[in-house]
N, CA, C, O and CB atoms as a CASP TS submission, in Angstrom:
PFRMAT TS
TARGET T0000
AUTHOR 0000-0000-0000
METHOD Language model
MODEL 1
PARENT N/A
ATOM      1  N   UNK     1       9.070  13.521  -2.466  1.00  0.00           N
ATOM      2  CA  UNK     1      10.085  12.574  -2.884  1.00  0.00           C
ATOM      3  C   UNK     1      10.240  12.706  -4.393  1.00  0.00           C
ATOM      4  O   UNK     1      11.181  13.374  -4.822  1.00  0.00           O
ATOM      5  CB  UNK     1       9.713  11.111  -2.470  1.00  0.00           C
ATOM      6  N   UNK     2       9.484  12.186  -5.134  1.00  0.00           N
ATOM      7  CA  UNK     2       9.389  12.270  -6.786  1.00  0.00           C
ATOM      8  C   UNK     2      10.226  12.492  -7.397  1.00  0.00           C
ATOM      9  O   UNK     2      10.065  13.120  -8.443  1.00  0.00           O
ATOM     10  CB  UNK     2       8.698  13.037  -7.341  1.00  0.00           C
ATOM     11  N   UNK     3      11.875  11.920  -6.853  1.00  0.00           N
ATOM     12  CA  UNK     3      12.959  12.359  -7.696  1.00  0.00           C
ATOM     13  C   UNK     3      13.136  10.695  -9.306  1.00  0.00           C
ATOM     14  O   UNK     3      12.919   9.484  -9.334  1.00  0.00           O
ATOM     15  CB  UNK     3      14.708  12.579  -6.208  1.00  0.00           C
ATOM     16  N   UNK     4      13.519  11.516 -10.067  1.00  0.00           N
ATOM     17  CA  UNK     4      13.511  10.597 -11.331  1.00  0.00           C
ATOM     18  C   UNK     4      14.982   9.513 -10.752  1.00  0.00           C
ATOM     19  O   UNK     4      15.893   9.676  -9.941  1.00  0.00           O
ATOM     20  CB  UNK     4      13.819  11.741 -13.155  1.00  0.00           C
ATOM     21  N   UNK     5      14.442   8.082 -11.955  1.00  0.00           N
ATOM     22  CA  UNK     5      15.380   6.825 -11.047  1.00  0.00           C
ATOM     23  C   UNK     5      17.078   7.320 -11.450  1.00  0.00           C
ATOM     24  O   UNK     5      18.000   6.824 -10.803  1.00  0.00           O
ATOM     25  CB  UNK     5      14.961   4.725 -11.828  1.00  0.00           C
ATOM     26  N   UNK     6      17.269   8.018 -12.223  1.00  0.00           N
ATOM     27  CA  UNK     6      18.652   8.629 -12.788  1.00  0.00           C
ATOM     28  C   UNK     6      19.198   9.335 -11.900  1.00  0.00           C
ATOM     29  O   UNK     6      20.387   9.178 -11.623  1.00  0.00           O
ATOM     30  CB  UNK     6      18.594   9.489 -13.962  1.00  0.00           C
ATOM     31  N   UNK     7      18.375  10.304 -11.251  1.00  0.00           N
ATOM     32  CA  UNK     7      18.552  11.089 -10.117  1.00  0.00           C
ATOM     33  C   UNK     7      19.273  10.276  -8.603  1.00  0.00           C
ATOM     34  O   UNK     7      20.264  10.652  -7.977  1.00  0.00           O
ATOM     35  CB  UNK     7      17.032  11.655  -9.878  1.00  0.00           C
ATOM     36  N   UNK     8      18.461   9.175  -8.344  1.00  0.00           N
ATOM     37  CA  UNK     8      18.372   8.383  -7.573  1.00  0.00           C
ATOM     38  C   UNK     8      19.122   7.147  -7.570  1.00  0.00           C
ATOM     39  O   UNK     8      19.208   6.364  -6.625  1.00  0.00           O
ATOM     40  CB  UNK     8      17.362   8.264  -7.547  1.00  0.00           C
ATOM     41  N   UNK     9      19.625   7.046  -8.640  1.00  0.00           N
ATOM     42  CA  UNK     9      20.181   5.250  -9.014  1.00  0.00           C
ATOM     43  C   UNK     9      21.509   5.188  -8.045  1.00  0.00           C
ATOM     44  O   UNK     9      21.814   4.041  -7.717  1.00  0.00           O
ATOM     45  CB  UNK     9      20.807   4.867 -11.118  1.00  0.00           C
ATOM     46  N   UNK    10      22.444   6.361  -7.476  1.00  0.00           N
ATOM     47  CA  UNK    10      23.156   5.933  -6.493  1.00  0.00           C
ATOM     48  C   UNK    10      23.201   6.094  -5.399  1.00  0.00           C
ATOM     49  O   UNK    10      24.195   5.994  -4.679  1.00  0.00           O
ATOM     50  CB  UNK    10      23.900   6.031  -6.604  1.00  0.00           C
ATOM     51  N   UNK    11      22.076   6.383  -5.092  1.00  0.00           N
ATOM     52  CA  UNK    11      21.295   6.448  -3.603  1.00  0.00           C
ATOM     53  C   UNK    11      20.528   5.537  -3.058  1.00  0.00           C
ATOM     54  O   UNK    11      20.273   5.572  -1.855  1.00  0.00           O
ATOM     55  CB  UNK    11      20.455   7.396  -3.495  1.00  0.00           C
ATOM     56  N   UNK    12      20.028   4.542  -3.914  1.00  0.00           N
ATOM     57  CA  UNK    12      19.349   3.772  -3.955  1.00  0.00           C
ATOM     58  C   UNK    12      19.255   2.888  -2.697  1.00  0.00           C
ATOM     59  O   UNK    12      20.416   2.519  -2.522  1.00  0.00           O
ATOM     60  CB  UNK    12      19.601   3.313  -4.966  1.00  0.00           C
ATOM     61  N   UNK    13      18.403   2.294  -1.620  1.00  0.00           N
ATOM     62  CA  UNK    13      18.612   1.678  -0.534  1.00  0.00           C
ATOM     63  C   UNK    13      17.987   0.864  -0.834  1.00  0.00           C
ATOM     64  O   UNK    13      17.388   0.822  -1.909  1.00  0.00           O
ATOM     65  CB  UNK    13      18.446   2.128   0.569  1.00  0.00           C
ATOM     66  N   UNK    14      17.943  -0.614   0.658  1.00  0.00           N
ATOM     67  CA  UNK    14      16.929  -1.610   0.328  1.00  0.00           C
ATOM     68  C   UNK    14      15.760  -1.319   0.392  1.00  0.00           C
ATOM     69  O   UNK    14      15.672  -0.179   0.846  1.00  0.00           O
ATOM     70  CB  UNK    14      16.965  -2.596   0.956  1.00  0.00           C
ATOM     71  N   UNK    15      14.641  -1.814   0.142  1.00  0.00           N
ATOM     72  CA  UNK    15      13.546  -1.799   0.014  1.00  0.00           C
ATOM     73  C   UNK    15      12.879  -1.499  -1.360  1.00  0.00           C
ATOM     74  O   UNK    15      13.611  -1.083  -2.259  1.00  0.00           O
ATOM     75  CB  UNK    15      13.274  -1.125   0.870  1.00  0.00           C
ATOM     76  N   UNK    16      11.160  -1.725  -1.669  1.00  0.00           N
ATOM     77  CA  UNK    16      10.803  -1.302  -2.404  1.00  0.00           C
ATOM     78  C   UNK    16      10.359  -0.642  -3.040  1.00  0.00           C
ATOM     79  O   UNK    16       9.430  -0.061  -2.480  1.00  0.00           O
ATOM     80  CB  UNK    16      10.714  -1.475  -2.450  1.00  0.00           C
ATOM     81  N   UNK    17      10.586  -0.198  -4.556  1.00  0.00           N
ATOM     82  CA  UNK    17      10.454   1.315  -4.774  1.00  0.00           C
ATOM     83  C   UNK    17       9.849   1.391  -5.872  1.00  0.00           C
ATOM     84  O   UNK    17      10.333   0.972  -6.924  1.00  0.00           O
ATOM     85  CB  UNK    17      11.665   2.141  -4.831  1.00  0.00           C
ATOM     86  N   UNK    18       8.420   2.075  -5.745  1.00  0.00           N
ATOM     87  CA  UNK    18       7.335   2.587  -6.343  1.00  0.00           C
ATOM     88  C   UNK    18       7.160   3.350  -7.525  1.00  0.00           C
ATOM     89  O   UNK    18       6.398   4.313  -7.442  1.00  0.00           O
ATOM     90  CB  UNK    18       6.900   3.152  -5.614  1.00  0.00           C
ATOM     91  N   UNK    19       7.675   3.129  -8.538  1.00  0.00           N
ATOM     92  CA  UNK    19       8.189   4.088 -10.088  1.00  0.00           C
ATOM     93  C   UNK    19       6.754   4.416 -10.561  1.00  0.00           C
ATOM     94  O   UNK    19       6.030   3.522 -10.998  1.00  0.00           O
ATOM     95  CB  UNK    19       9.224   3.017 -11.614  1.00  0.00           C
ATOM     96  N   UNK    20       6.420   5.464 -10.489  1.00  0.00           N
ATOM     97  CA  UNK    20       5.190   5.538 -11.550  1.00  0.00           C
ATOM     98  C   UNK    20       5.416   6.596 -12.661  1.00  0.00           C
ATOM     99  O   UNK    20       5.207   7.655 -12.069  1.00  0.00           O
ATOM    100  CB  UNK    20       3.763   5.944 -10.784  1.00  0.00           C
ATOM    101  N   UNK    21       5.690   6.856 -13.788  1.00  0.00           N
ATOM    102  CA  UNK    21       5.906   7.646 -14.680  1.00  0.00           C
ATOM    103  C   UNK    21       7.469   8.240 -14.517  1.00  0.00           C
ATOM    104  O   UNK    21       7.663   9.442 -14.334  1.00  0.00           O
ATOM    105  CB  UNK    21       4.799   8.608 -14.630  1.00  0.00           C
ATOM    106  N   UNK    22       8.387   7.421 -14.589  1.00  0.00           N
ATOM    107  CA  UNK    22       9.468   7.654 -14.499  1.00  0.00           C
ATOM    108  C   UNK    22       9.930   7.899 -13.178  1.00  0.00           C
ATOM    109  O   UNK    22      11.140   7.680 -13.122  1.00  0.00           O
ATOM    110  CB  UNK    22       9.666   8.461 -15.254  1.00  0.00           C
ATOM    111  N   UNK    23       9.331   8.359 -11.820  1.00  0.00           N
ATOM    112  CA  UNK    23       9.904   8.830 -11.328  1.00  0.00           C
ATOM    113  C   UNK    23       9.504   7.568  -9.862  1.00  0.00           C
ATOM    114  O   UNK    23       8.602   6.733  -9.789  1.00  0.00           O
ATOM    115  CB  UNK    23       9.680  10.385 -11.529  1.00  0.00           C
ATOM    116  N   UNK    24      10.488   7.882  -8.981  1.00  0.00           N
ATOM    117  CA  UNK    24      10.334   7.012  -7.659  1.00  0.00           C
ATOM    118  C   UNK    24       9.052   8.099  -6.850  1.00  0.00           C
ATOM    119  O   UNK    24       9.195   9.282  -6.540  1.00  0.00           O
ATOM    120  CB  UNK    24      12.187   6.844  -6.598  1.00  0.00           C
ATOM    121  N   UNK    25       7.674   7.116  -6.639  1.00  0.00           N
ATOM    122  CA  UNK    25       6.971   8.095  -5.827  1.00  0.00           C
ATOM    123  C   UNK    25       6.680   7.271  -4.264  1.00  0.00           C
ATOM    124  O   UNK    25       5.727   7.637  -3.577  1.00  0.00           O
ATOM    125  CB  UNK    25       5.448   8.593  -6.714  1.00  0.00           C
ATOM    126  N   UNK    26       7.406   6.374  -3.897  1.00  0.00           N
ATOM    127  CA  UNK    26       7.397   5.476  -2.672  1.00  0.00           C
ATOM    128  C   UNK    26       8.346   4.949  -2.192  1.00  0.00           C
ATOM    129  O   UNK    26       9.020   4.596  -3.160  1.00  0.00           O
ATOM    130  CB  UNK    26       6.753   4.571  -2.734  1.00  0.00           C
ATOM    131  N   UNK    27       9.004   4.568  -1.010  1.00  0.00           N
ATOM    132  CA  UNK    27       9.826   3.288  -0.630  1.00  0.00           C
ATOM    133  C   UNK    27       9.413   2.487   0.587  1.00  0.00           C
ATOM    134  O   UNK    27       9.408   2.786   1.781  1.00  0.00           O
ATOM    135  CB  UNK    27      11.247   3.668  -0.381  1.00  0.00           C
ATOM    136  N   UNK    28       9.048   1.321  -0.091  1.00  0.00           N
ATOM    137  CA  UNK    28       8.640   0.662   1.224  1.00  0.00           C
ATOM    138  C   UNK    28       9.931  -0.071   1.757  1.00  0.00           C
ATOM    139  O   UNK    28      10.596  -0.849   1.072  1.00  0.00           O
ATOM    140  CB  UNK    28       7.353  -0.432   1.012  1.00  0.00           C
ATOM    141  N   UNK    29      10.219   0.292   3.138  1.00  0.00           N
ATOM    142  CA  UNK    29      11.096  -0.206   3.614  1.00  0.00           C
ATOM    143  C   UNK    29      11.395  -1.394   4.052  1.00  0.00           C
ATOM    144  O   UNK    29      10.303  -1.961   4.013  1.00  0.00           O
ATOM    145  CB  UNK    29      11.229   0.293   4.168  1.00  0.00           C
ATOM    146  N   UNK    30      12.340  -2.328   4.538  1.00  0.00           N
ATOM    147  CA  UNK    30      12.566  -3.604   5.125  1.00  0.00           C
ATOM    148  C   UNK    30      11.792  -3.610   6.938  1.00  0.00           C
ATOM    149  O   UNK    30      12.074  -2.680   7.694  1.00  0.00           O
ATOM    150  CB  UNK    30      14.457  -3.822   5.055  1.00  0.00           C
ATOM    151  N   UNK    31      11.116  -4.435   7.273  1.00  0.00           N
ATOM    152  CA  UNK    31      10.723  -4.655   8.423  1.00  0.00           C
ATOM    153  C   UNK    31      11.225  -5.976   9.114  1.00  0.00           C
ATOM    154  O   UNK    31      11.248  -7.004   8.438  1.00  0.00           O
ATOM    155  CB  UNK    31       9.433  -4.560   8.335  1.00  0.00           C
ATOM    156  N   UNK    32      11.663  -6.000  10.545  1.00  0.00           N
ATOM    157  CA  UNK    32      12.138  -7.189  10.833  1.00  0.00           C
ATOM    158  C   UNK    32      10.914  -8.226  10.314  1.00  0.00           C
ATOM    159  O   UNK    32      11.259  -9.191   9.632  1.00  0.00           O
ATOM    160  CB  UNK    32      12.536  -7.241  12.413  1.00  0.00           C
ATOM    161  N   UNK    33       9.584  -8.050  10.610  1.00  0.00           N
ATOM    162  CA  UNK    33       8.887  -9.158  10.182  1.00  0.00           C
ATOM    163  C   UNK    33       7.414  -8.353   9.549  1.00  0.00           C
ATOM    164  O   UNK    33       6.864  -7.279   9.791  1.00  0.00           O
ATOM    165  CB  UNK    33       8.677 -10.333  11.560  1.00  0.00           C
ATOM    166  N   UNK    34       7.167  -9.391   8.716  1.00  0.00           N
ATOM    167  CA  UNK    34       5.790  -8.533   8.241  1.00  0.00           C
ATOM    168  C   UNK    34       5.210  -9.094   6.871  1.00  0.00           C
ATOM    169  O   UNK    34       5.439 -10.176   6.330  1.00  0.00           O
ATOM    170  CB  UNK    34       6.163  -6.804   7.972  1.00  0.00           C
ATOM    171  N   UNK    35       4.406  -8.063   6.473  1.00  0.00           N
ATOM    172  CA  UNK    35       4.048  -8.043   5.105  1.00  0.00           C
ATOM    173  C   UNK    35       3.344  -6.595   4.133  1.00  0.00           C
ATOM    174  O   UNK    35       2.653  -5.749   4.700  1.00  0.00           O
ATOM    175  CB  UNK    35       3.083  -9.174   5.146  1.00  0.00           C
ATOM    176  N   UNK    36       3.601  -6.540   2.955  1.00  0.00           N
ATOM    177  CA  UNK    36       3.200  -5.678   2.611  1.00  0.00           C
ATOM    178  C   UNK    36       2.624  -6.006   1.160  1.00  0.00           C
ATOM    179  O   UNK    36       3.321  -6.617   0.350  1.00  0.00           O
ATOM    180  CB  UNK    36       4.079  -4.787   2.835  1.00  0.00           C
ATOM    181  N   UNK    37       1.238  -5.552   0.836  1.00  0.00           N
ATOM    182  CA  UNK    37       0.117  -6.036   0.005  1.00  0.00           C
ATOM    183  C   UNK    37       0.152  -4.727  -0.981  1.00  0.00           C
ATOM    184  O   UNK    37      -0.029  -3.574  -0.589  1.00  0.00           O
ATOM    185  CB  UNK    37      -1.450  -6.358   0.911  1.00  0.00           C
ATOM    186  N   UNK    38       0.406  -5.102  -2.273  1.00  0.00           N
ATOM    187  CA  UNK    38       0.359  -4.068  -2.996  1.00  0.00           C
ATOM    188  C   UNK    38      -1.154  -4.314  -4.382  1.00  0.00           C
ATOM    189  O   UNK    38      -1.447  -5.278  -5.088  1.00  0.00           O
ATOM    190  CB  UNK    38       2.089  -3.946  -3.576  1.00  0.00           C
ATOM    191  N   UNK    39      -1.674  -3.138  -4.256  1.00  0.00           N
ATOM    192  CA  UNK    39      -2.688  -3.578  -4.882  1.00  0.00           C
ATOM    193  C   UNK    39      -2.507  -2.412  -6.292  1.00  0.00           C
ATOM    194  O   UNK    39      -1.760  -1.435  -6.340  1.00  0.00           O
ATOM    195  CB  UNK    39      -4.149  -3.560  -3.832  1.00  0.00           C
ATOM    196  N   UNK    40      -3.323  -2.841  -7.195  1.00  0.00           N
ATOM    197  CA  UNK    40      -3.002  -2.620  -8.699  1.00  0.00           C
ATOM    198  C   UNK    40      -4.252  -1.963  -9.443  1.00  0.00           C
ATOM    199  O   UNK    40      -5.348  -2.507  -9.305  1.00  0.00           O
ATOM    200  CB  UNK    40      -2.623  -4.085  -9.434  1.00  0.00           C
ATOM    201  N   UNK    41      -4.175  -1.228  -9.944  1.00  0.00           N
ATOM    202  CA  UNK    41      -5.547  -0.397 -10.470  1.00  0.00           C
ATOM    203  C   UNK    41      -5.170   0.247 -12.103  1.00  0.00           C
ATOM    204  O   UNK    41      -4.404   1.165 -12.396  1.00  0.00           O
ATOM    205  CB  UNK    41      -5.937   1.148  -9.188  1.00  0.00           C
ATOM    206  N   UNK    42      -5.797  -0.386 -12.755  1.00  0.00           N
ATOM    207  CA  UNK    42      -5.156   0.191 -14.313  1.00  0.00           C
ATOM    208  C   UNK    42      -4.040   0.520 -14.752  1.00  0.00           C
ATOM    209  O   UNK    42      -3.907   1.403 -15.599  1.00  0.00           O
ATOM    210  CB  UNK    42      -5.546   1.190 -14.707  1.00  0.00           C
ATOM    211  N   UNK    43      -2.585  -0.472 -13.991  1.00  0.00           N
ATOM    212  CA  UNK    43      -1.831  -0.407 -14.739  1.00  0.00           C
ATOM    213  C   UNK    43      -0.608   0.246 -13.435  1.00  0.00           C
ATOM    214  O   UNK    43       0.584  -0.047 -13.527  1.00  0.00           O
ATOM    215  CB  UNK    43      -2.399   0.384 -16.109  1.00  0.00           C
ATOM    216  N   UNK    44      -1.041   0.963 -12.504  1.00  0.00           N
ATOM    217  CA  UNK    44      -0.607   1.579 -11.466  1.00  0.00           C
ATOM    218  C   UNK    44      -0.479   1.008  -9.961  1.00  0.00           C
ATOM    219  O   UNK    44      -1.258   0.101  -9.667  1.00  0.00           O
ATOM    220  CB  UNK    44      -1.315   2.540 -11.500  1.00  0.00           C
ATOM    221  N   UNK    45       0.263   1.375  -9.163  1.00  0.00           N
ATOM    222  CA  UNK    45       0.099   1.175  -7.816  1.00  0.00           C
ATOM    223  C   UNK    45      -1.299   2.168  -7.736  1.00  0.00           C
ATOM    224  O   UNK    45      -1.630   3.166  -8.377  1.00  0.00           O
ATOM    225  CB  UNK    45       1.551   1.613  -6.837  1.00  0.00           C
ATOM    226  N   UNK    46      -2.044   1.287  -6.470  1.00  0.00           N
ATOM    227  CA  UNK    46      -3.293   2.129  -6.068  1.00  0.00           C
ATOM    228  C   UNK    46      -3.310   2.033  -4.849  1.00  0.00           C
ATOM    229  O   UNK    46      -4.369   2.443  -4.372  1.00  0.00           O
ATOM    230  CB  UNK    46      -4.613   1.775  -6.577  1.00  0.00           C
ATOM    231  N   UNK    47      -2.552   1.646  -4.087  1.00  0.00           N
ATOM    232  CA  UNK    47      -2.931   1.283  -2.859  1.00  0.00           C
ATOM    233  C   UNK    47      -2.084   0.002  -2.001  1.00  0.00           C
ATOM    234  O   UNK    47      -2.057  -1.212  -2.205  1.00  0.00           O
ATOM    235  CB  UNK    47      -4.340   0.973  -3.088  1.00  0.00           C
ATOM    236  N   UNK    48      -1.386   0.907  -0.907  1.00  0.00           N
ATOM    237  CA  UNK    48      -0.241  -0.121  -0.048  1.00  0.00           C
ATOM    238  C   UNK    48      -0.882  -0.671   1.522  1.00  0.00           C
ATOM    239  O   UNK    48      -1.130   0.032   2.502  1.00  0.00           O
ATOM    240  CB  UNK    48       1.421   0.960   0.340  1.00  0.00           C
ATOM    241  N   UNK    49      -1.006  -1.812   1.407  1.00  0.00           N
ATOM    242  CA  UNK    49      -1.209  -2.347   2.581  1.00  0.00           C
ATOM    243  C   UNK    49       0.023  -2.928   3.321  1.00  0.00           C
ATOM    244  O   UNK    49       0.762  -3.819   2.900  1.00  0.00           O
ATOM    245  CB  UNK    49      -2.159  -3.267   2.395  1.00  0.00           C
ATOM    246  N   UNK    50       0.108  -2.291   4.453  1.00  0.00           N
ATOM    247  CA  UNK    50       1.622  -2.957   5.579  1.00  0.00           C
ATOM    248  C   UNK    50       0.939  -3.420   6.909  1.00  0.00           C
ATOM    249  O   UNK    50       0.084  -3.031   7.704  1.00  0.00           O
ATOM    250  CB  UNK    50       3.063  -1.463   6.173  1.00  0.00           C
ATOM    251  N   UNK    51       1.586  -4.215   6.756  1.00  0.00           N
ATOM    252  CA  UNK    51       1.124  -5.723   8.615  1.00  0.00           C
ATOM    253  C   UNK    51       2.887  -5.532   9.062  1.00  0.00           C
ATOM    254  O   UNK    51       3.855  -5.217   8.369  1.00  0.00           O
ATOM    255  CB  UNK    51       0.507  -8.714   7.931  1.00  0.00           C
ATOM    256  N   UNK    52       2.799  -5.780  10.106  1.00  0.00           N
ATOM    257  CA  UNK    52       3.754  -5.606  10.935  1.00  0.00           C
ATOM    258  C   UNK    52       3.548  -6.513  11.990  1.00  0.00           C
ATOM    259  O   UNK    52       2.435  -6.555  12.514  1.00  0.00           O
ATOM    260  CB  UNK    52       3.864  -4.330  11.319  1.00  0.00           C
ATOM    261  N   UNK    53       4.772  -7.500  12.517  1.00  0.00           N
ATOM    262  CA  UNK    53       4.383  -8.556  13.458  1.00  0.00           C
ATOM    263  C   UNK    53       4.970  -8.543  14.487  1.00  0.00           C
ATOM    264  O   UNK    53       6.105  -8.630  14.017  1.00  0.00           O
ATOM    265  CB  UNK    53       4.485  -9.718  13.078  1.00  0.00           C
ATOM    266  N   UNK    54       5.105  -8.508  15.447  1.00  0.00           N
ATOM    267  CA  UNK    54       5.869  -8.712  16.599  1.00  0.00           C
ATOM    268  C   UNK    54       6.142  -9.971  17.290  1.00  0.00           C
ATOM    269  O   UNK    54       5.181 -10.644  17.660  1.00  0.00           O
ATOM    270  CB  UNK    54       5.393  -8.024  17.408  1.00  0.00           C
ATOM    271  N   UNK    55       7.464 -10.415  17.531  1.00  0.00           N
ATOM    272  CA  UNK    55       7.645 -12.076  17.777  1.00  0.00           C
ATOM    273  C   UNK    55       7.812 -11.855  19.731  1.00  0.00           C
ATOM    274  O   UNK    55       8.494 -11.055  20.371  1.00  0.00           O
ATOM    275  CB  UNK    55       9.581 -12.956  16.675  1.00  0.00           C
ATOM    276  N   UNK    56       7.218 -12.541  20.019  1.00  0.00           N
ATOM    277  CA  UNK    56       7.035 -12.760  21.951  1.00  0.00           C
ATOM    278  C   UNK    56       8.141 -13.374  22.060  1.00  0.00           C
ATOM    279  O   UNK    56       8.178 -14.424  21.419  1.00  0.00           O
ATOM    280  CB  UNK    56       5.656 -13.808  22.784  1.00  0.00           C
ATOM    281  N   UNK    57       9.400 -13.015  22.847  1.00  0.00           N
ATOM    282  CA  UNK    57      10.373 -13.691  23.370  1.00  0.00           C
ATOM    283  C   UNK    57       9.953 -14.812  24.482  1.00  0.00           C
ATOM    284  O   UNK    57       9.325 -14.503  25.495  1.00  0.00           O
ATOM    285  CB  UNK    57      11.250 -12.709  23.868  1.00  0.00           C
ATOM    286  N   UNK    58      10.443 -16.402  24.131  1.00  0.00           N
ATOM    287  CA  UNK    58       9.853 -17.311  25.005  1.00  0.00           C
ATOM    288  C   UNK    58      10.464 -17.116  26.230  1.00  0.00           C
ATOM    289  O   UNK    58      11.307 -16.255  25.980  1.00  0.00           O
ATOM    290  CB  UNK    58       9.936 -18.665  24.583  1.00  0.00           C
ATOM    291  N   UNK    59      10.605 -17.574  28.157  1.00  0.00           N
ATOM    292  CA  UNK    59      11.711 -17.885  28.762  1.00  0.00           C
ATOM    293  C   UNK    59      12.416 -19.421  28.360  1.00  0.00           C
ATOM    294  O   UNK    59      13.464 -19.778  28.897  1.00  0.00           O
ATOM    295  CB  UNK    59      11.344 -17.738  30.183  1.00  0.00           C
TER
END
């Protein structure tokens, strides 16, 4: 992926997007339901946690 955000700025979709040294190195996408845990290490993304939920249709 690693294209720079200039490269990218009209391509751009929803979700979130991971810049580390200029350049986009992630996109976390939209999920109907969920969560996603982003954890932080000197200044950087270090590490993506994603949950994903599934809803039980009642009768």
């Amino acid at each position: 992926m690693c294209k720079t955000i200039n490269e990218k700025s009209n391509q751009l979709q929803d979700g979130v997007h991971i810049v580390q040294g200029g350049k986009i190195v992630d996109i976390l996408l939209p999920k109907d339901y969920g969560q996603d845990i982003i954890n932080w290490q000197h200044g950087s993304v270090f590490e993506i946690s994603e949950s994903q939920r599934r809803r039980i249709k009642t009768k």
